[in-house]
C-alpha positions as CSV (number, residue, x, y, z in Angstrom):
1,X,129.5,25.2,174.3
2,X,126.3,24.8,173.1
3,X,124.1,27.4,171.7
4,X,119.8,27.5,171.7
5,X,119.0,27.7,168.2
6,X,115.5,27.3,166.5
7,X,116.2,24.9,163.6
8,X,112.8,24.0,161.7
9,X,113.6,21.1,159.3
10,X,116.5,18.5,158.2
11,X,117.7,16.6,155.3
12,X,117.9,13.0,157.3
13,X,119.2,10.0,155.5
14,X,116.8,6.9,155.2
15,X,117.9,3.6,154.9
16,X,115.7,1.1,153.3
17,X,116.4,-2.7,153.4
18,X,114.7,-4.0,151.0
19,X,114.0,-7.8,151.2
20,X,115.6,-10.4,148.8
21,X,114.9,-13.9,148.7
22,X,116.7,-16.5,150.9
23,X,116.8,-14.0,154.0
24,X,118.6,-11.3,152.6
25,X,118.0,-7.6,152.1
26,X,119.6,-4.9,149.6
27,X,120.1,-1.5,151.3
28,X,118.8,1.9,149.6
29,X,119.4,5.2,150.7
30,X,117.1,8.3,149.8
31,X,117.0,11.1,152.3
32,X,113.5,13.3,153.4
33,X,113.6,16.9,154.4
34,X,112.0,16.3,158.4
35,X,110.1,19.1,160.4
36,X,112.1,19.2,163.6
37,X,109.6,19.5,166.4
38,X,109.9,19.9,170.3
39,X,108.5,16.7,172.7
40,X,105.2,18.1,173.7
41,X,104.3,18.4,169.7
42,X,105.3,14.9,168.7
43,X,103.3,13.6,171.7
44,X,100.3,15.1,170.5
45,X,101.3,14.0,166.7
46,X,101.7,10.5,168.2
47,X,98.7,10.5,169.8
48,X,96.5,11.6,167.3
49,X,97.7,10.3,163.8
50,X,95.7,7.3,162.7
51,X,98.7,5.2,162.5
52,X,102.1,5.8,161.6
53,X,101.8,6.6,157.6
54,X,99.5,9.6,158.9
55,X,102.3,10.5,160.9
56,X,104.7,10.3,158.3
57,X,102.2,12.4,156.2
58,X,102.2,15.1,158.5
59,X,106.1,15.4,159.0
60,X,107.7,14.8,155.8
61,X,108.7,17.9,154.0
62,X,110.8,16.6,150.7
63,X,112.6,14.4,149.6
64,X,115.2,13.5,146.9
65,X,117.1,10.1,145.5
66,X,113.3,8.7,145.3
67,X,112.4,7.4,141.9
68,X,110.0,5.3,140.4
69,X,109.7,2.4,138.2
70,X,110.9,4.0,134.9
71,X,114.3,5.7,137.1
72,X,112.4,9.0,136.9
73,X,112.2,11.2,140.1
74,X,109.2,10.4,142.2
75,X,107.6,14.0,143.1
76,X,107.3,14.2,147.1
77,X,103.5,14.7,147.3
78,X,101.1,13.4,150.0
79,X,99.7,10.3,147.5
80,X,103.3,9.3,147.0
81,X,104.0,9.2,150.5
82,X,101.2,7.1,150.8
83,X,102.3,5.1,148.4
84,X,106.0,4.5,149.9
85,X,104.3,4.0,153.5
86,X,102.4,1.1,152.0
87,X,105.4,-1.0,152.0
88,X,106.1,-1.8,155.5
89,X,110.0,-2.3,155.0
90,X,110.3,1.4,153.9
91,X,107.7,2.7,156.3
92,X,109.6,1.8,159.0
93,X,113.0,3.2,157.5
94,X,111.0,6.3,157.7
95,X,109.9,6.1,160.7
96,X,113.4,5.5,162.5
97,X,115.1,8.7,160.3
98,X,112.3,10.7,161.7
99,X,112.8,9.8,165.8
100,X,116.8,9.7,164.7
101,X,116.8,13.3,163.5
102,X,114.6,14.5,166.7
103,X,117.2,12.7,168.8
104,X,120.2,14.1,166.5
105,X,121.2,10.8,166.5
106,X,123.3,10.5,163.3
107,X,125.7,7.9,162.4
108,X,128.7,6.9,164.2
109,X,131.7,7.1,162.2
């Protein structure tokens, strides 16, 4: 059975791969509090974000497990956002939690 509810954000894990030499990556995981939106308002978000960090700007609630140089926590604030969505390896991480938890699409276990 499944039952209509109205669910307005989610703690979404993101995993980051961060690149090493020779080829090889590291995985991170931190996890961002999502607004959960219906198809018609991410189309329009889509459409008129300047590119995808905007996006991420607009949809990103919280977050926690994010820290910065010095192993302190890294306040979730829009210039730190901007910061993380510099890097196009974490950007992109962010990006696929954000269409996963629209789609539900969680991890198989």
């Amino acid at each position: 059975m499944f039952k209509m509810q109205s669910i307005e954000s989610v703690r979404w894990p993101v995993e980051v791969r961060i690149p090493r030499d020779g080829g090889k990556t590291t995985k991170a995981t931190f996890f961002c509090k999502f607004r959960l939106m219906e198809q018609p308002d991410i189309d329009e978000l889509v459409r008129d974000s300047a590119n995808d960090a905007e996006l991420l700007g607009q949809v990103i609630l919280d977050w926690e497990a994010v820290l910065d140089e010095q192993d302190q926590p890294l306040p979730c604030t829009p210039d730190n956002i901007a910061a993380l969505t510099r890097r196009v390896f974490v950007r992109t991480a962010m990006l696929s939690a954000f269409f996963r938890a629209q789609a539900g699409a969680g991890e198989k276990n």
